[in-house]
TIVO-2410 file (N, C-alpha, C; in nm, 3 decimals):
# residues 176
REC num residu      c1      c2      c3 atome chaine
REC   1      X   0.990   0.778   0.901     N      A
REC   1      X   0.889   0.882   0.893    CA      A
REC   1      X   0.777   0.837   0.798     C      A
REC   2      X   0.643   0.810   0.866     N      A
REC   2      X   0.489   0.847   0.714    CA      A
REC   2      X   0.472   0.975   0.733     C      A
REC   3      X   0.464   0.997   0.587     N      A
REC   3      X   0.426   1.065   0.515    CA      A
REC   3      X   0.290   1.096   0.461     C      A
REC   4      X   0.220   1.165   0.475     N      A
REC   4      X   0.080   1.122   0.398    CA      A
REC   4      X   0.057   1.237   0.256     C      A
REC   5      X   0.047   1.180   0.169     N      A
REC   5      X   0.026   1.271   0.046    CA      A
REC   5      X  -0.064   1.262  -0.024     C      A
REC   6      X  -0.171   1.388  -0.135     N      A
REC   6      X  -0.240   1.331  -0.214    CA      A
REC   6      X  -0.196   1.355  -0.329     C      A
REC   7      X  -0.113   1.292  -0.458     N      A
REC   7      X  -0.090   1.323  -0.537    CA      A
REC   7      X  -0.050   1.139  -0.608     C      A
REC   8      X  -0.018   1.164  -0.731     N      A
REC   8      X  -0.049   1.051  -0.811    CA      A
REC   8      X   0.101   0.930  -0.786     C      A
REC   9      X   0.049   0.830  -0.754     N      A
REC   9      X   0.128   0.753  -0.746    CA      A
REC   9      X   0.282   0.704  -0.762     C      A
REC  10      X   0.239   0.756  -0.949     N      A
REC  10      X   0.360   0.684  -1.040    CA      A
REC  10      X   0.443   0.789  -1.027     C      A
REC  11      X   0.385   0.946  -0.958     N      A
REC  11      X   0.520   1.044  -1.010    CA      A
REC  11      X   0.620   1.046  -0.891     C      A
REC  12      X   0.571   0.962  -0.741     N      A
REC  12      X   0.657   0.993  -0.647    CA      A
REC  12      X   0.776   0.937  -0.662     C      A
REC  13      X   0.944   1.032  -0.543     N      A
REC  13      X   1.043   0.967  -0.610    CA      A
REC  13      X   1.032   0.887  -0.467     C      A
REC  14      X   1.014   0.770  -0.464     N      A
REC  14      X   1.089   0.660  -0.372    CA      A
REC  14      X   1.126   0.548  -0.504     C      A
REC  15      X   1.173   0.432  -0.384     N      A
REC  15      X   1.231   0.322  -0.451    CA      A
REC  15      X   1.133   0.230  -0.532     C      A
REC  16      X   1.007   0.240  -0.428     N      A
REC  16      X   0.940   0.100  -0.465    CA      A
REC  16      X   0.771   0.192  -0.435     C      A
REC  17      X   0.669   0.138  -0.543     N      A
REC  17      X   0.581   0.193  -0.561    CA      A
REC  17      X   0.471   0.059  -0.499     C      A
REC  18      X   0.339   0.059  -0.416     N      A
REC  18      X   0.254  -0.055  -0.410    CA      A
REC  18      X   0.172  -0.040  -0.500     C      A
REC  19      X   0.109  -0.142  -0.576     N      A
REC  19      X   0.002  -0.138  -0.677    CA      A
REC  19      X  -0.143  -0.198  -0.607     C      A
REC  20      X  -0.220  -0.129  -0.577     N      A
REC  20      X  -0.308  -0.208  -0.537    CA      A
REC  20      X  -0.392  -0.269  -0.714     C      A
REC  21      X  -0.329  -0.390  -0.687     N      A
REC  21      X  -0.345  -0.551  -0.830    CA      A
REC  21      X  -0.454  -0.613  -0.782     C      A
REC  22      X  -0.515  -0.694  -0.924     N      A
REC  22      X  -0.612  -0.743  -0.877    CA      A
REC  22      X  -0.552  -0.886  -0.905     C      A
REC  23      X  -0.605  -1.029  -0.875     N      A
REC  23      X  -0.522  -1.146  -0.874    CA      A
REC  23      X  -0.493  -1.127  -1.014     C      A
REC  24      X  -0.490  -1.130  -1.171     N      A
REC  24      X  -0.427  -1.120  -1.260    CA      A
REC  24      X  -0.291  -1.096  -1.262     C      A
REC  25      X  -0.266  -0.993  -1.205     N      A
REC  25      X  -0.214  -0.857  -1.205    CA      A
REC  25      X  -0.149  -0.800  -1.376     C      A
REC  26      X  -0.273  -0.797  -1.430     N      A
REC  26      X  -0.239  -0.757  -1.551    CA      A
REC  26      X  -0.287  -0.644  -1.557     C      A
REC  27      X  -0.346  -0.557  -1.487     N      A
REC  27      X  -0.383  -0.449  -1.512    CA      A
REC  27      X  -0.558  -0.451  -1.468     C      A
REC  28      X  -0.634  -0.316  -1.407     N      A
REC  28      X  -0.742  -0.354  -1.429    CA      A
REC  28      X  -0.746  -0.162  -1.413     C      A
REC  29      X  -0.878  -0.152  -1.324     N      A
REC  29      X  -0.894   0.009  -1.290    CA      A
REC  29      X  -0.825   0.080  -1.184     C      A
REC  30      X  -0.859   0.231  -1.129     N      A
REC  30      X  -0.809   0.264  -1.023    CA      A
REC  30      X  -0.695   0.280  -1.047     C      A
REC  31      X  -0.593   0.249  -0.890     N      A
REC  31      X  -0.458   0.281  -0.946    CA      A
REC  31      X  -0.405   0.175  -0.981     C      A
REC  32      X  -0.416   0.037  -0.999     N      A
REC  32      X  -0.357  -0.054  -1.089    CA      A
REC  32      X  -0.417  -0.002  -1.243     C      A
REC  33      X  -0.498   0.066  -1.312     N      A
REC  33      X  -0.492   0.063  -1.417    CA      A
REC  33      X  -0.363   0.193  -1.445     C      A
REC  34      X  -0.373   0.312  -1.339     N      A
REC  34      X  -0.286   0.426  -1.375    CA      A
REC  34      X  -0.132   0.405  -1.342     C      A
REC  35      X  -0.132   0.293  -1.279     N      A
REC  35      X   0.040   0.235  -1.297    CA      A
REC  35      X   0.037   0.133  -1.412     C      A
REC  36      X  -0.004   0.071  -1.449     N      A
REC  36      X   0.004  -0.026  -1.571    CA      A
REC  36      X   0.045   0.070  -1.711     C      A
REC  37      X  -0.067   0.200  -1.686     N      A
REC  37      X  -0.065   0.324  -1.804    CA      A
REC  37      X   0.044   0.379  -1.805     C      A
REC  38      X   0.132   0.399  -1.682     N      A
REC  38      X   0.238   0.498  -1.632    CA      A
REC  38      X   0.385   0.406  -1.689     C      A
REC  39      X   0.364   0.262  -1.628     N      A
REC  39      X   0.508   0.216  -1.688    CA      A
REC  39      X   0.525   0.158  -1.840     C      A
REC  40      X   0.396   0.107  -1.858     N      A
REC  40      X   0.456   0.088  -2.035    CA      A
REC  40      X   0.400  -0.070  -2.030     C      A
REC  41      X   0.381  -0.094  -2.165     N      A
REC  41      X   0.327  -0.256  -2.184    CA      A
REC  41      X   0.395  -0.374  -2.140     C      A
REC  42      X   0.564  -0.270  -2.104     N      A
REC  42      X   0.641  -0.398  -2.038    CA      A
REC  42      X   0.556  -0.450  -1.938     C      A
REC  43      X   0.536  -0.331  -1.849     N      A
REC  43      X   0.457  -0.386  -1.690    CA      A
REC  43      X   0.366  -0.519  -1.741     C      A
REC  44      X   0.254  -0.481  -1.814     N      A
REC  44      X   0.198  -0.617  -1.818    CA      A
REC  44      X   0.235  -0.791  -1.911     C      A
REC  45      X   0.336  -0.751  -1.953     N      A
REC  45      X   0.414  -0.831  -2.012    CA      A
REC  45      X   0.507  -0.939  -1.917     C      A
REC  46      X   0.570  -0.845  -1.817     N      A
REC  46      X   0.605  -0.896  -1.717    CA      A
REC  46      X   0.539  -0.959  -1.636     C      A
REC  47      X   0.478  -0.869  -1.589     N      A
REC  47      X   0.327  -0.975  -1.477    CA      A
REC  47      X   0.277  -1.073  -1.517     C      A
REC  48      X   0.287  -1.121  -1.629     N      A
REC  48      X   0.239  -1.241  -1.690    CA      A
REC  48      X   0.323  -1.363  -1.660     C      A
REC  49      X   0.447  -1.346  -1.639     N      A
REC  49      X   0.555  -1.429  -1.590    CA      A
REC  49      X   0.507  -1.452  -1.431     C      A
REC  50      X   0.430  -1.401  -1.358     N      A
REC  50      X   0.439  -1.417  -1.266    CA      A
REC  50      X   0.334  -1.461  -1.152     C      A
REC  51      X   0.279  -1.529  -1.262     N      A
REC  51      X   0.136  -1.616  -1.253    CA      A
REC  51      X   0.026  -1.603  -1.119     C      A
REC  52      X   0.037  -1.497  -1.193     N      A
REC  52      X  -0.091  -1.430  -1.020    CA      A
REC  52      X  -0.020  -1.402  -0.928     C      A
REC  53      X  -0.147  -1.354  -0.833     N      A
REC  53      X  -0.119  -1.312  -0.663    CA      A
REC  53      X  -0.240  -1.361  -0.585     C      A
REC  54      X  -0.215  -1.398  -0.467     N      A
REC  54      X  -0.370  -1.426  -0.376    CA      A
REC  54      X  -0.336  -1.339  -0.320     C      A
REC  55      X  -0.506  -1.276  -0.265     N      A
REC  55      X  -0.516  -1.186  -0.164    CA      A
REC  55      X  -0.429  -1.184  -0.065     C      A
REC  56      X  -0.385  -1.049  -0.039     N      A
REC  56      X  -0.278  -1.068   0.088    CA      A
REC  56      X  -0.109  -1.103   0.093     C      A
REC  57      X  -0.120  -1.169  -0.054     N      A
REC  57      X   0.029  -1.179  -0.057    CA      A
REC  57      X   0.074  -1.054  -0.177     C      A
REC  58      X   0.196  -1.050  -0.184     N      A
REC  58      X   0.278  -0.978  -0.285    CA      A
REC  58      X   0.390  -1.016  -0.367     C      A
REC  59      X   0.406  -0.912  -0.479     N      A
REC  59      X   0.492  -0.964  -0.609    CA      A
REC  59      X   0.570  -0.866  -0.586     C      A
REC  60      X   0.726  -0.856  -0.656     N      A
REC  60      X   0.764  -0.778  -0.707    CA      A
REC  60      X   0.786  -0.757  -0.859     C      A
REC  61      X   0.749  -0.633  -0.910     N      A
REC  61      X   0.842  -0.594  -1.073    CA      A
REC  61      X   0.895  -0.507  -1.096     C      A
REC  62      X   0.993  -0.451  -1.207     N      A
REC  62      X   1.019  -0.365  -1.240    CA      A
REC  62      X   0.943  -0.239  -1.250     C      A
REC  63      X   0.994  -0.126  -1.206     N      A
REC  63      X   0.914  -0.006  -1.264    CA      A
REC  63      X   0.867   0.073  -1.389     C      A
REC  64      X   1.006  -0.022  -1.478     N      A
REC  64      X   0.977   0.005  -1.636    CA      A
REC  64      X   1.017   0.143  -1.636     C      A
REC  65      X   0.857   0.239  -1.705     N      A
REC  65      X   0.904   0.367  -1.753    CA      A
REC  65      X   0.871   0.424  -1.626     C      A
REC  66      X   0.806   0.391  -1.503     N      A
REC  66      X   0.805   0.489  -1.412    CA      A
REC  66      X   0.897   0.537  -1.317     C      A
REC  67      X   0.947   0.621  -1.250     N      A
REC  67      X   1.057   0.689  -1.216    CA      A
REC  67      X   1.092   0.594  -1.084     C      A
REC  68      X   0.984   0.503  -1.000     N      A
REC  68      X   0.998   0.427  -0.910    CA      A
REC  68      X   1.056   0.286  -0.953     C      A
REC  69      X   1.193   0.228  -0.901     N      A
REC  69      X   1.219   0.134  -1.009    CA      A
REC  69      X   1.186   0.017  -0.983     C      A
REC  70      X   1.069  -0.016  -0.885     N      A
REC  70      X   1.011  -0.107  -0.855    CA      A
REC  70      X   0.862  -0.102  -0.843     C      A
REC  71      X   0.787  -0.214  -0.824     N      A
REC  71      X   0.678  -0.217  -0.797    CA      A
REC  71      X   0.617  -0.332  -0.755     C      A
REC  72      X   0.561  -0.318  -0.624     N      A
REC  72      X   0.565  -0.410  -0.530    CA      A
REC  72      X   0.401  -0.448  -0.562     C      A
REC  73      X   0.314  -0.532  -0.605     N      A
REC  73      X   0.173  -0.561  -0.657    CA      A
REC  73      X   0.104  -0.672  -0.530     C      A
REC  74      X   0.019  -0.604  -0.470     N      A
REC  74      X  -0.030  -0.712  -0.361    CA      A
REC  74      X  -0.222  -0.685  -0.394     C      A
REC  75      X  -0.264  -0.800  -0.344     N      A
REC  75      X  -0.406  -0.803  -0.402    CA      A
REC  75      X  -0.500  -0.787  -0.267     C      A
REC  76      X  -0.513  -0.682  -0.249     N      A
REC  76      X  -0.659  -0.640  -0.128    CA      A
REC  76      X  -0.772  -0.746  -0.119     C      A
REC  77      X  -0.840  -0.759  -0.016     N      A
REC  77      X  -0.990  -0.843   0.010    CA      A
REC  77      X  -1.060  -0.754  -0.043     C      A
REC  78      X  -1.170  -0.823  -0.080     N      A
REC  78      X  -1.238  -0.762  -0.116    CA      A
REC  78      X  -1.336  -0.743  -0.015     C      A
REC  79      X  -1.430  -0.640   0.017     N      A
REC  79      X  -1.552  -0.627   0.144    CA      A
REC  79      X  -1.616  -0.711   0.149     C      A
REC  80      X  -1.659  -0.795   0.235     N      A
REC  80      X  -1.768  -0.860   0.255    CA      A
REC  80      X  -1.864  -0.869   0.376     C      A
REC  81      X  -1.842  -0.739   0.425     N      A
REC  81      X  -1.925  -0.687   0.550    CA      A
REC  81      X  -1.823  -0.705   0.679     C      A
REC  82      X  -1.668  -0.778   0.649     N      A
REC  82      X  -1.607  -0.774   0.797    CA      A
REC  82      X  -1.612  -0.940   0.865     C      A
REC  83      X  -1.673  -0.998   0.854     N      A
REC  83      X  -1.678  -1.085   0.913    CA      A
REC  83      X  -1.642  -1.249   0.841     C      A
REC  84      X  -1.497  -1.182   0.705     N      A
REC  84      X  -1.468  -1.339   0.660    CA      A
REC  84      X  -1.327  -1.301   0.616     C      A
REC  85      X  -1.245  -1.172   0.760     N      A
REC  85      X  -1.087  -1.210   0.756    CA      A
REC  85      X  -1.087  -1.103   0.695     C      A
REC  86      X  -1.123  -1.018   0.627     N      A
REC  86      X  -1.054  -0.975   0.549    CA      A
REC  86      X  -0.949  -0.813   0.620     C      A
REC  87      X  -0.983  -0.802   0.733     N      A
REC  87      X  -0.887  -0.700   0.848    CA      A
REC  87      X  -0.729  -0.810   0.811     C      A
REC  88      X  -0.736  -0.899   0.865     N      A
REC  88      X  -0.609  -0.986   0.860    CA      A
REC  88      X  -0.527  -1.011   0.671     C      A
REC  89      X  -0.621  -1.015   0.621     N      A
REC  89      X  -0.605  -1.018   0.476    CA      A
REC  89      X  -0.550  -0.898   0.423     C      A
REC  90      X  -0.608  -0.755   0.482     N      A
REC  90      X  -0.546  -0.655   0.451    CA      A
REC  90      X  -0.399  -0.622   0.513     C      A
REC  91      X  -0.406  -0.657   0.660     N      A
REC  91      X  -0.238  -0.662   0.737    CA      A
REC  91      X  -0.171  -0.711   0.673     C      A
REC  92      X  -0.231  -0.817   0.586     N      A
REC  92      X  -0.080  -0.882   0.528    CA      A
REC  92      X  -0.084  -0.881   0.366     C      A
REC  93      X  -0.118  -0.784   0.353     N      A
REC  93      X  -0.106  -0.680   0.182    CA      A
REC  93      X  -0.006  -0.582   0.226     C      A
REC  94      X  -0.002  -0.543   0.391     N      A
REC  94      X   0.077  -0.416   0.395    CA      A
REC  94      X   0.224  -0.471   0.437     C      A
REC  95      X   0.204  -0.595   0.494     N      A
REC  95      X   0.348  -0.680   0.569    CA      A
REC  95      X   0.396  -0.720   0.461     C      A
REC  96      X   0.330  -0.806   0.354     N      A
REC  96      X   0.419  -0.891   0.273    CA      A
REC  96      X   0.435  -0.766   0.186     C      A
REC  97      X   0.428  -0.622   0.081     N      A
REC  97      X   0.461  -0.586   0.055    CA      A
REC  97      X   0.574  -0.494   0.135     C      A
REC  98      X   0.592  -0.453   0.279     N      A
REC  98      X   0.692  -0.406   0.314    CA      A
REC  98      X   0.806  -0.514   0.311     C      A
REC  99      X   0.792  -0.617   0.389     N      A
REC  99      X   0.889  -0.729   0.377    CA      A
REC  99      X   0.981  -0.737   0.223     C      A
REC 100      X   0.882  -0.747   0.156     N      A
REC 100      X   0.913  -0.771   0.028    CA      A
REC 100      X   1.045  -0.659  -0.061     C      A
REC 101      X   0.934  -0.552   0.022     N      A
REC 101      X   1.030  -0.449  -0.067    CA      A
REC 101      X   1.165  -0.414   0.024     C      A
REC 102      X   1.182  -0.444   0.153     N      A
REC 102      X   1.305  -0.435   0.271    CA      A
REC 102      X   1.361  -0.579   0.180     C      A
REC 103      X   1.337  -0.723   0.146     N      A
REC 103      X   1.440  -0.833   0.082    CA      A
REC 103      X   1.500  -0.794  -0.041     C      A
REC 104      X   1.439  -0.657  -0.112     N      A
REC 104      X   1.501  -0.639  -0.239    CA      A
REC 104      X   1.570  -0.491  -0.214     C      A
REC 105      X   1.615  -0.469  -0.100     N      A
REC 105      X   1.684  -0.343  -0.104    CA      A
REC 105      X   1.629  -0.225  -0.074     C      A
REC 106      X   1.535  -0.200  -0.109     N      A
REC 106      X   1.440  -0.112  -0.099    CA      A
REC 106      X   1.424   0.040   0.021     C      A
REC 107      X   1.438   0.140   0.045     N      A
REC 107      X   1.472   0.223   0.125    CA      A
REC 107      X   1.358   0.334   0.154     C      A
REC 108      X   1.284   0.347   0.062     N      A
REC 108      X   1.163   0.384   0.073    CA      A
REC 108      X   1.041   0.353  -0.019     C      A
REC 109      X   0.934   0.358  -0.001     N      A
REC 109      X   0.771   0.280   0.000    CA      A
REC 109      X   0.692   0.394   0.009     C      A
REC 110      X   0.548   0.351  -0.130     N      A
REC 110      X   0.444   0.425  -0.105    CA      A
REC 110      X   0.416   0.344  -0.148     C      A
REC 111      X   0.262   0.378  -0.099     N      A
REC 111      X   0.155   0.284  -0.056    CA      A
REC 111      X   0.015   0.347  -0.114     C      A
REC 112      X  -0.118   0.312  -0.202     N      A
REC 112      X  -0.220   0.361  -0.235    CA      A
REC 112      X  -0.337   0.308  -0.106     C      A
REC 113      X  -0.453   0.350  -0.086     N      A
REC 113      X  -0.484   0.278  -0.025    CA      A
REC 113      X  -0.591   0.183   0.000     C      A
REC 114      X  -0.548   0.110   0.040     N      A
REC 114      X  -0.550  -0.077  -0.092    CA      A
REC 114      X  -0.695  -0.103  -0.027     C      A
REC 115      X  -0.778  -0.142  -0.122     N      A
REC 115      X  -0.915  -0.233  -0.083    CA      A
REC 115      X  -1.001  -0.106  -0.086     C      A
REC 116      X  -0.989   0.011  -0.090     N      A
REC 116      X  -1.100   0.111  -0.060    CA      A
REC 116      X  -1.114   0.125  -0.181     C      A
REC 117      X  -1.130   0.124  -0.272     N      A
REC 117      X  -1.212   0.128  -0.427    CA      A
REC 117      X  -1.339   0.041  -0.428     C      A
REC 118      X  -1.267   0.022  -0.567     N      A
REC 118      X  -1.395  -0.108  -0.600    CA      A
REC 118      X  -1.375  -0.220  -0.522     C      A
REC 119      X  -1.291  -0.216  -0.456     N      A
REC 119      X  -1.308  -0.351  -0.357    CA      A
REC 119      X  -1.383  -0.362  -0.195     C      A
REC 120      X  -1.404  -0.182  -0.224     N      A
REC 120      X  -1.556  -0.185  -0.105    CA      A
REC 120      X  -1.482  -0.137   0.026     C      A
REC 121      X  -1.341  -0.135   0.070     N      A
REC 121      X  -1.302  -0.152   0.208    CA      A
REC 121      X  -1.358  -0.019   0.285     C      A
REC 122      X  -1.438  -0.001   0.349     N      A
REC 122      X  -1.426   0.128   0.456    CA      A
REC 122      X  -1.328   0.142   0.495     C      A
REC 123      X  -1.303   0.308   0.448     N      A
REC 123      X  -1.181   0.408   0.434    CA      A
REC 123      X  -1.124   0.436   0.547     C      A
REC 124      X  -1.184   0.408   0.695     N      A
REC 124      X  -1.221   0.434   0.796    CA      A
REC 124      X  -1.114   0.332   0.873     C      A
REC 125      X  -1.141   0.218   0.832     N      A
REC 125      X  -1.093   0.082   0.936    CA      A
REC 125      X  -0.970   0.052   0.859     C      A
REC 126      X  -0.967   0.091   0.662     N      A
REC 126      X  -0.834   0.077   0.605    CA      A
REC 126      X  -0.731   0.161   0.643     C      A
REC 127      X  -0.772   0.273   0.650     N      A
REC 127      X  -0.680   0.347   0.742    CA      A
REC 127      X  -0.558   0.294   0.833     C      A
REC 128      X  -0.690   0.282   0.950     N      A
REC 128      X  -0.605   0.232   1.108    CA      A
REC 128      X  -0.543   0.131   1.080     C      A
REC 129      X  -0.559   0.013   0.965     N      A
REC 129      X  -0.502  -0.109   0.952    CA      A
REC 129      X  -0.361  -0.057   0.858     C      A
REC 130      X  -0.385   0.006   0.800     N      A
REC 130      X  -0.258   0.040   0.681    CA      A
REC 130      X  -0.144   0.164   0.811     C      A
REC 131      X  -0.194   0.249   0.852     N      A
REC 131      X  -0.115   0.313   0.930    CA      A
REC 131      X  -0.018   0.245   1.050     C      A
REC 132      X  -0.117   0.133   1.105     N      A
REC 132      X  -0.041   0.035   1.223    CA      A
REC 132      X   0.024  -0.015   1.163     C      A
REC 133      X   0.058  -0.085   1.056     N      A
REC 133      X   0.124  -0.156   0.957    CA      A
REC 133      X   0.236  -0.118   0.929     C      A
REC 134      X   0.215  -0.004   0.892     N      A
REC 134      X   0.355   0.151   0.834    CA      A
REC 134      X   0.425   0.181   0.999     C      A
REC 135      X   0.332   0.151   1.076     N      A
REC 135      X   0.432   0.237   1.206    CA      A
REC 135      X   0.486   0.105   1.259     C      A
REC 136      X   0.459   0.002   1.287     N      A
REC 136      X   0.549  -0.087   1.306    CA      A
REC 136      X   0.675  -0.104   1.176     C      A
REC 137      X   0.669  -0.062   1.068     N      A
REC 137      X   0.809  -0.082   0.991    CA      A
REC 137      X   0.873   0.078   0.985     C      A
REC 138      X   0.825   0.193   1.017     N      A
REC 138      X   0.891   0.280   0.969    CA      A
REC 138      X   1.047   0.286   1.014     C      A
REC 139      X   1.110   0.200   1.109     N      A
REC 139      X   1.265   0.257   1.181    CA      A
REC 139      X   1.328   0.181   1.063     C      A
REC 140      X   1.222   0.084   1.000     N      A
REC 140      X   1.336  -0.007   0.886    CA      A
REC 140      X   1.362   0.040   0.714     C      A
REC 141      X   1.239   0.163   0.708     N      A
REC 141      X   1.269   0.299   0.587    CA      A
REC 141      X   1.283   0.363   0.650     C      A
REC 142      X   1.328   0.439   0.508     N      A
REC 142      X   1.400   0.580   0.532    CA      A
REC 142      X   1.268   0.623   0.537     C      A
REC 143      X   1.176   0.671   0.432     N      A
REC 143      X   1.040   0.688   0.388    CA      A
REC 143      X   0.930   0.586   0.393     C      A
REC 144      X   0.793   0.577   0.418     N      A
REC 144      X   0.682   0.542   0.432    CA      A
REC 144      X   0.616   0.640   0.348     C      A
REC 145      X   0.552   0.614   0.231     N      A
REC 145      X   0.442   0.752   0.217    CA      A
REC 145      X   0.278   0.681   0.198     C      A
REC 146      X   0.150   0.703   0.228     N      A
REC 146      X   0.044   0.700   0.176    CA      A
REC 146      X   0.011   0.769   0.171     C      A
REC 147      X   0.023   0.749  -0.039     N      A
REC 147      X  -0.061   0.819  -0.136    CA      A
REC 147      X  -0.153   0.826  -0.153     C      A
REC 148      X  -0.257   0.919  -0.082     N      A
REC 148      X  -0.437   0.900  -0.110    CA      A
REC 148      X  -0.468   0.991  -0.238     C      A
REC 149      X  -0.600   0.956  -0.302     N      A
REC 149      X  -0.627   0.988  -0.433    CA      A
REC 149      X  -0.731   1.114  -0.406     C      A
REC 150      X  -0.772   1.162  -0.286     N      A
REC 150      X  -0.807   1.309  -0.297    CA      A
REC 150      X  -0.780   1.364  -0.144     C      A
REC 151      X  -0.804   1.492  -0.123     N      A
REC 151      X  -0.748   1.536   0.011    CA      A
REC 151      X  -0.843   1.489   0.127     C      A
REC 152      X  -0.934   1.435   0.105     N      A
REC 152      X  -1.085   1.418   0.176    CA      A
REC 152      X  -0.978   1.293   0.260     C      A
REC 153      X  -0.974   1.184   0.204     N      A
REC 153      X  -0.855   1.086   0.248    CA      A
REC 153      X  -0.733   1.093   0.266     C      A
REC 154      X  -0.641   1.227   0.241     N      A
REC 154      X  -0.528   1.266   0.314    CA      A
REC 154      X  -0.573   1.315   0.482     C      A
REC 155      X  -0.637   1.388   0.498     N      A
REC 155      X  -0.728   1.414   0.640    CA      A
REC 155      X  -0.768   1.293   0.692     C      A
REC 156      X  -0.814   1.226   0.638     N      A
REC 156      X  -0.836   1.080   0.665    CA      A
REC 156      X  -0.756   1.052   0.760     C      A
REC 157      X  -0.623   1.003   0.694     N      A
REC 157      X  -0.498   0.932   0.724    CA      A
REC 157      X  -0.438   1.016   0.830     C      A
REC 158      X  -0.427   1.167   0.788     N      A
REC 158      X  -0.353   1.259   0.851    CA      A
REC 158      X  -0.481   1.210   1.065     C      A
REC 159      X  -0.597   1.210   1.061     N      A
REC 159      X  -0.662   1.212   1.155    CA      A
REC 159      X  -0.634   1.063   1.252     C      A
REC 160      X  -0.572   0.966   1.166     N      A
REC 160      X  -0.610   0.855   1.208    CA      A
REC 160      X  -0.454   0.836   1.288     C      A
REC 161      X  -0.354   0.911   1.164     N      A
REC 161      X  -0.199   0.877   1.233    CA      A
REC 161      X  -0.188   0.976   1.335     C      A
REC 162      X  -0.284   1.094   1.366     N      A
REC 162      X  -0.258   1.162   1.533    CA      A
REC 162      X  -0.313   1.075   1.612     C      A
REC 163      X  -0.436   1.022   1.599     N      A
REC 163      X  -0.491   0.913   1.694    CA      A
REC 163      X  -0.395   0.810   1.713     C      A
REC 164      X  -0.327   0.755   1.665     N      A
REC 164      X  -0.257   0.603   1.699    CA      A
REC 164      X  -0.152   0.656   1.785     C      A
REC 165      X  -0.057   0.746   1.714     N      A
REC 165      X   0.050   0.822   1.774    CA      A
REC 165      X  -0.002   0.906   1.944     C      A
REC 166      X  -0.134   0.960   1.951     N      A
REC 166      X  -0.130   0.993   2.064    CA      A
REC 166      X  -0.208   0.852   2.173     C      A
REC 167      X  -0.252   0.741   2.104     N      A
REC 167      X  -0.268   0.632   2.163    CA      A
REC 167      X  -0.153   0.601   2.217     C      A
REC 168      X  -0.011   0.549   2.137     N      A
REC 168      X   0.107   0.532   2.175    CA      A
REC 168      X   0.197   0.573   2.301     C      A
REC 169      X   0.157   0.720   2.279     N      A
REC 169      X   0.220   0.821   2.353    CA      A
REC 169      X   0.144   0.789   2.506     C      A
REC 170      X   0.029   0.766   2.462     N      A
REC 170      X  -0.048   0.731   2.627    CA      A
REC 170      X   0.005   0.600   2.688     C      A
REC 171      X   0.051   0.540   2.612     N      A
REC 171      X   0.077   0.389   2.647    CA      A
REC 171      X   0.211   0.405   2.714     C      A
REC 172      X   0.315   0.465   2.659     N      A
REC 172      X   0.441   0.457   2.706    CA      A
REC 172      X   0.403   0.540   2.821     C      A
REC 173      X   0.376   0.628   2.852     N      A
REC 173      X   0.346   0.728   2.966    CA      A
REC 173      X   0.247   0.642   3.092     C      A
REC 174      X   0.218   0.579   3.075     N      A
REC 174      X   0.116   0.517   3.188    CA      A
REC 174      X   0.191   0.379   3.233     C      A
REC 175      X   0.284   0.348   3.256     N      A
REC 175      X   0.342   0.265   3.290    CA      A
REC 175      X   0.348   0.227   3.392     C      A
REC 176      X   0.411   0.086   3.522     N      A
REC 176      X   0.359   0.143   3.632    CA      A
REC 176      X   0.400   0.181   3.745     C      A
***
């Protein structure tokens, strides 16, 4: 099952939390700065052991003080008008952190949504890319959630996952 919610990251209960990190991953703004704030100086203490991230791929760490006891840190493209990968760059912020968090046990996942900040992504196309992403893994969680940071982008998500789902639904039905 996704889920779509707007409420703050660090307080949901699943297993494994995504950070949208910037390559450091020591902390910066957004919601990598309000999970860095949420688990404690361990978080960036740790991440330091773990000598970056490139775009597209993912880390795992501890959750520290936050109630999620993981945290899965993958680094978004940044915008550059569309035309240098960065659709494919984002698919695989959402793959290698599901993967990641299904090799460590993991049973349910939330997700912020990654690259639409300061990294410019239209909210629009992150969407459809983060939702296709979640619906090809949901039979392998229990939970899927994306956490959007106001309701303007829960409608968002909520608009984009009836569209795919009734895309779907047309597809299996038209067979021949």
């Amino acid at each position: 099952m996704i889920k779509i919610v707007c409420a703050d990251i660090t307080t949901l209960d699943v297993d494994t939390i995504v950070n949208a990190a910037n390559k450091s991953l020591l902390g910066g703004g957004g919601v990598d700065g309000a999970i860095h704030a949420a688990a404690g100086p361990e978080l960036a203490e740790y991440c330091r052991t773990l000598d970056g991230c490139e775009t597209g791929q993912a880390k795992l760490s501890p959750g520290f003080r936050l109630q999620p006891r993981r945290v899965v840190h993958t680094v978004g493209p940044v915008w550059q008008g569309g035309q240098h990968g960065e659709a494919g760059q984002l698919e695989q912020c959402y793959r290698n952190s599901m993967e990641l968090a299904l090799a460590n046990d993991c049973r349910s996942i939330a997700f912020p949504a990654i690259s639409t900040g300061v990294f410019g992504y239209p909210k629009q196309e992150a969407a459809v890319i983060a939702l296709r992403q979640m619906t090809r893994y949901v039979s392998r969680f229990d939970r899927i959630i994306a956490c959007c940071f106001t309701s303007a982008d829960a409608d968002l998500y909520r608009r984009v996952l009836t569209e795919l789902e009734d895309a779907e639904r047309g597809t299996r039905n038209s067979g021949p």
